[in-house]
N, C-alpha and C positions, 0 to 999 in steps of 0.2 A: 366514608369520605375518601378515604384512600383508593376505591376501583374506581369512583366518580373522577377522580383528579388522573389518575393513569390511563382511564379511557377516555377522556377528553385530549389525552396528550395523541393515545391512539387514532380517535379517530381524524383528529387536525393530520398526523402525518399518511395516513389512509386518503385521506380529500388531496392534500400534497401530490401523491404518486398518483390518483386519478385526473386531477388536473393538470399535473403539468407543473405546477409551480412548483419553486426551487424550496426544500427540504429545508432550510433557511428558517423560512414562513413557518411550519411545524416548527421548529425548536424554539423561538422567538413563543408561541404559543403555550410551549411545555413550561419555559422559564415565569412565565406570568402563571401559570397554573401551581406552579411548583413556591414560588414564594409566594402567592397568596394562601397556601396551602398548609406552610410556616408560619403564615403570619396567625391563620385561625390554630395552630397550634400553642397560640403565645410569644411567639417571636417576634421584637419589633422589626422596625427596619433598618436600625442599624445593625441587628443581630444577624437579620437579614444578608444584608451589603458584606457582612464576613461571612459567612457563610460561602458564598456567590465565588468571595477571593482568594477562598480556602481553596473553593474547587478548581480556580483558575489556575493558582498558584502550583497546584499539583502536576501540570501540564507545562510548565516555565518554560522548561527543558526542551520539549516538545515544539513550543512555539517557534524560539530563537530558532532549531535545528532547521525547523521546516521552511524560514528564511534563507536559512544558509545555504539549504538542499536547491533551493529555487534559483540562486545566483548560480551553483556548482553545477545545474543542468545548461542554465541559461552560456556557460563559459566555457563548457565541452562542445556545445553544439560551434559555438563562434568561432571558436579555434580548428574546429575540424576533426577533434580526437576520439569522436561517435562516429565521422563517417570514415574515417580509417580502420576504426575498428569493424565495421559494417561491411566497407568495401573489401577488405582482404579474405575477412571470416566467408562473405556470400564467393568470393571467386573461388573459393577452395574446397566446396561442399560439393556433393554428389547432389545432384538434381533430387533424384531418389530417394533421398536422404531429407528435402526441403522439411519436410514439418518436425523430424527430429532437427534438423539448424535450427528451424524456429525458436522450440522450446528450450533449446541450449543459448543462443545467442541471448535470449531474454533473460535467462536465468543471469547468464554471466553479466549484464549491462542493470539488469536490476540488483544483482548481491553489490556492484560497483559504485553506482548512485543510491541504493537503498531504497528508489520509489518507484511505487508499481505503476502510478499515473505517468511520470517523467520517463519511464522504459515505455510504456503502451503510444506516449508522443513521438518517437524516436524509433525505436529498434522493432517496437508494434507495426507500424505505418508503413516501415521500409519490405517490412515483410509480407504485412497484407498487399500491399500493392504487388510486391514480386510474386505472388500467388494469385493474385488475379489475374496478371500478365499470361501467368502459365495456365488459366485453367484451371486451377485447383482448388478445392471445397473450402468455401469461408467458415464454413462451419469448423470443419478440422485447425485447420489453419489460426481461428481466430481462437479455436480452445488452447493451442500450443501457445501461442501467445500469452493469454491470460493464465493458464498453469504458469509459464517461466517468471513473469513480473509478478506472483506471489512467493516465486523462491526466495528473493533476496529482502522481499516486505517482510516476509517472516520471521528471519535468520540474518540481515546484516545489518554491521554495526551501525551504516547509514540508515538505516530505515526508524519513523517517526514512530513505526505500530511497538519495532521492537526497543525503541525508546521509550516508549509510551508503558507497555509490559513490566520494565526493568524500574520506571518512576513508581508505578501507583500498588508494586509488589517490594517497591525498597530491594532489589536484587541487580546487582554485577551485569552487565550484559554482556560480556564477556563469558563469564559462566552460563548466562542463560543460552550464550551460540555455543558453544561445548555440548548441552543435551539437547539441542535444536537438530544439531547436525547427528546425534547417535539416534534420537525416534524418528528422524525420515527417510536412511539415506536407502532402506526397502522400498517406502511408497516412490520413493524418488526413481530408483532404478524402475521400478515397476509401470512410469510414467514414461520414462526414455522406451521401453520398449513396445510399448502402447502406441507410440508416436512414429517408432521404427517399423512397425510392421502397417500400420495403416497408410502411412505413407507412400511406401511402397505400391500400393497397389492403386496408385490414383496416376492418371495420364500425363506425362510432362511434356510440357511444349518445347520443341527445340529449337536453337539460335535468340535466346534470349539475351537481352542486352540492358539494363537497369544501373550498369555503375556510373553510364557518361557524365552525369550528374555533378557528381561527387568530383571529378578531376576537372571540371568547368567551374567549379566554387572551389575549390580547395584545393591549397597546396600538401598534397599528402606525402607528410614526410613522416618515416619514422618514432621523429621527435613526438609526434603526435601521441604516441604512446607513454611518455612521461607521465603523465597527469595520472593514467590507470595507474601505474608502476607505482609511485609516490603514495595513492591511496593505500592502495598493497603494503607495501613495506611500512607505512606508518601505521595503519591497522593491526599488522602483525605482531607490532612494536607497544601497542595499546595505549598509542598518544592522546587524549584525549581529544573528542570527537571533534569539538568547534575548533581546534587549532587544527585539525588535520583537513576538515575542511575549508577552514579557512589559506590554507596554505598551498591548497591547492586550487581555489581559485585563483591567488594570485600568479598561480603556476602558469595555467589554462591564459587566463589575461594576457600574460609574456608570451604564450604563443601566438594569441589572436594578433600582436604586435608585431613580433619578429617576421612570422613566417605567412600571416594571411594579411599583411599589411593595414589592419587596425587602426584607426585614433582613438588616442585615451578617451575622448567624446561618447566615440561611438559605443567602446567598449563598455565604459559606465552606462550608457543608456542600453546595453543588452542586460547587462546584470538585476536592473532595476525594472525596464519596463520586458524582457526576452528580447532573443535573436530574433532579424530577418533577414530575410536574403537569401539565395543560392539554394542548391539541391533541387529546384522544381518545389523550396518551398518546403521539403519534407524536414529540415532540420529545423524551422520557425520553434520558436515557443521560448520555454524557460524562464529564467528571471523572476525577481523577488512578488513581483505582481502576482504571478502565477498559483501564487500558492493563497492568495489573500481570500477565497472562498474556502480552502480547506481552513484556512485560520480562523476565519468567522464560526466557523461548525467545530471547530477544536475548542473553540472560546464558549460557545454558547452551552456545548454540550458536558463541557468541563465544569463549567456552572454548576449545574444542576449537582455534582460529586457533594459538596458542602451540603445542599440540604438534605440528600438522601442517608450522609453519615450523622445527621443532627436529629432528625425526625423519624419517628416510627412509619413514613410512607411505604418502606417494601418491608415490614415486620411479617405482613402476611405470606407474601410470597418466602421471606426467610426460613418461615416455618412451614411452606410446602415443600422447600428443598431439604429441609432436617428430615422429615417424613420420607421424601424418597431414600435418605441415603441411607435408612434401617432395611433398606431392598435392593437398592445398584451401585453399583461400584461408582467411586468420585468423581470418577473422569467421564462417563455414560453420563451420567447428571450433567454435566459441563458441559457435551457436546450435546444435550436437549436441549439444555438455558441456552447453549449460542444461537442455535435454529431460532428461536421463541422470540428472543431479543434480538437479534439481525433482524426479523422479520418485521418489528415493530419501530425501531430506531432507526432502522434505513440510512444508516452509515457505521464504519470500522469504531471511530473514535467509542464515542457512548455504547455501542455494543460490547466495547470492551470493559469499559469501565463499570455496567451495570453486573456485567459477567461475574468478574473480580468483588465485587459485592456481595454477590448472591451466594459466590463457593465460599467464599473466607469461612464459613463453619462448620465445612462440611473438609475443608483443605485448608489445614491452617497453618501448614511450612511453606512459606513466602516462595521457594526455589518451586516446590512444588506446583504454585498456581501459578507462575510465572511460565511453567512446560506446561499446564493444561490449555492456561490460554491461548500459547503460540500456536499449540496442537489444535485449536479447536476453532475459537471466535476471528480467530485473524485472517482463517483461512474461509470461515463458513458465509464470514457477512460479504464475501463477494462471491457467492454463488445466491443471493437474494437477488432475483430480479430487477427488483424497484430498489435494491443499496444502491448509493452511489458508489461505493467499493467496487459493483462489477462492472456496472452498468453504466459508467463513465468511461472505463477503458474500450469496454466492447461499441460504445458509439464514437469516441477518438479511434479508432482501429476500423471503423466502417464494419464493423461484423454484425451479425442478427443477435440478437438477446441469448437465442438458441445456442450460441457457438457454449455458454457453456456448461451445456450436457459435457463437449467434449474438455473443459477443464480439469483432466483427470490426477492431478496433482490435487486439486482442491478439496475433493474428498476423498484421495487414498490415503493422505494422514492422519486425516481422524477416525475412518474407519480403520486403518491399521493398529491407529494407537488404543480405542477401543476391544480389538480382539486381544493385543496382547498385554493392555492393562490389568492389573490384577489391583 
């Protein structure tokens, strides 16, 4: 009963990524598969219905943030303090230099907002476009990209994955960015240089001109910088997250007010429904709306956590992983199940969460699964084609599916942390 109920979940999300239709549809499918699947276990429906709230419940955290995150994108773009950051950092770069800016600017605006979708609308966009402008390989370009917006999904304190990590392993994420930062910062260097030498040898177009934009919408001042600064310093400080962002949207807000001439109206309707306006359009997005499909697939896939922890459905697969780990090291096994389950779950959330299921007994110090997972599922399910983990940013970014082979962040962590895992 148990391969019949998971291959049926398979292949609804298989039909999903052939057709077209949104991943949604599969998980909506997996939840009726998954609790009628309890119920012939014995379970009623009320047993059911907790179960379902257990697994919701586990993700609370997760949800509220990812609201917060949506208003915190939606209020840096309105104010300005994305394209100040955007416009200084691109006039200061060596041309030559563009696809390592890329993957550093990305890094830096995703460890600051935490989201690799909210960096791929913003700091993505402005980059591919200034690459196209020049000439330059979307493919390269678009992998710089998607390696930088998995830096700070991995690793900062904003990010929902490593919220998400630090929830369903009961561990500090504080602690867990302390060994995030000591097993990558080789593949990391090893991706700056990747990015540096390849660049270099691609053709740059001269007398390029892309900031006009940004000084036609925006008052670029300084100030604009606040808002980064404020996260910094309260991060450092380990204020707790919803006060830190909440603090700084109202920071963000006060600028949209003072200095780009704002009404409260308007402001509240950017936070809720995203910015419009200005930049040619390229700062559009944000806002608590923005996030309401990833909430949907947070929620639904969050679900399924209560019956998998109630029901003997992956008993099977638990005891294929025992079997492997009298042969491979813990973390070699972790970064299989991430390929296996990326491939089949077709988004970060539930890839993680089945992840963290399947190691718990093969990895049973919390701190420990908490660095396998970052090292492994967080980065792998957006090198799955049909994830929406990759494959959302690279179609927000206009790049080809292709760009990323050259994601080379995404797999120099796990294969790093692989050779030198013992």
């Amino acid at each position: 009963m148990e391969s019949v109920v998971l291959g049926i979940f398979g292949v609804a999300l298989i039909c999903c990524v052939a057709t077209g239709l949104p991943v949604i549809c599969a998980l909506i499918v997996g939840l009726v598969c998954f609790s009628v699947y309890a119920h012939k276990q014995g379970h009623d429906a009320k047993a059911i219905g907790k179960m379902l709230i257990e697994g919701i419940l586990r993700a609370k955290v997760v949800l509220s943030i990812l609201l917060l995150i949506g208003m915190l994108t939606a209020s840096w773009r309105a104010s300005g303090t994305i394209a100040y950051i955007l416009y200084y950092a691109a006039d200061a770069i060596d041309p030559s230099y563009f696809t390592l800016f890329t993957f550093l600017i990305c890094t830096l605006m995703s460890v600051l907002t935490g989201t690799s979708f909210g960096t791929a609308g913003t700091a993505g966009v402005v980059c591919m476009s200034i690459a196209q402008y020049m000439g330059l390989s979307p493919l390269l370009t678009g992998g710089a990209v998607i390696s930088g917006i998995f830096v700070g999904d991995r690793c900062s304190p904003m990010s929902s994955s490593a919220l998400l990590v630090a929830s369903i392993t009961d561990t500090d994420i504080w602690t867990n960015i302390k060994i995030m930062l000591k097993t990558s910062w080789p593949p990391f260097l090893l991706t700056c240089a990747f990015y540096a030498l390849a660049g270099r040898s691609e053709h740059i177009a001269a007398g390029v001109n892309y900031s006009g934009d940004f000084w036609a919408s925006f008052l670029l001042s300084p100030w604009l910088l606040l808002p980064a600064a404020v996260i910094a310093i309260m991060c450092l400080l380990q204020v707790k997250l919803w006060i830190t962002i909440s603090v700084n949207i109202l920071l963000a807000s006060a600028l949209c007010f003072s200095l780009q001439d704002m009404k409260i109206p308007a402001i509240i309707r950017a936070l809720l429904l995203g910015y419009e306006g200005g930049a040619g359009n390229l700062m559009n997005g944000g806002g608590a709306i923005s996030m309401l499909n990833v909430l949907i697939i947070v929620v639904l896939s969050s679900s399924y956590f209560g019956i998998f922890g109630n029901t003997p459905l992956l008993d099977g697969v638990k005891a294929a992983v025992a079997r492997a780990a009298q042969r491979f090291r813990p973390f070699t096994i972790t970064a299989v199940l991430s390929v296996l389950i990326s491939a089949i779950s077709c988004n970060q959330t539930l890839a993680t969460m089945l992840t963290q299921e399947m190691q718990r007994e093969i990895v049973p110090e919390p701190l420990r699964q908490a660095e396998y997972l970052e090292n492994s599922v967080i980065l792998i399910a957006a090198l799955i084609p049909w994830s929406i983990a990759g494959a959302v940013p690279a179609a927000t970014i206009g790049a080809p599916i292709t760009a990323l082979v050259f994601a080379v962040y995404l797999y120099a962590v796990p294969i790093w942390n692989i050779i030198v895992k013992r």
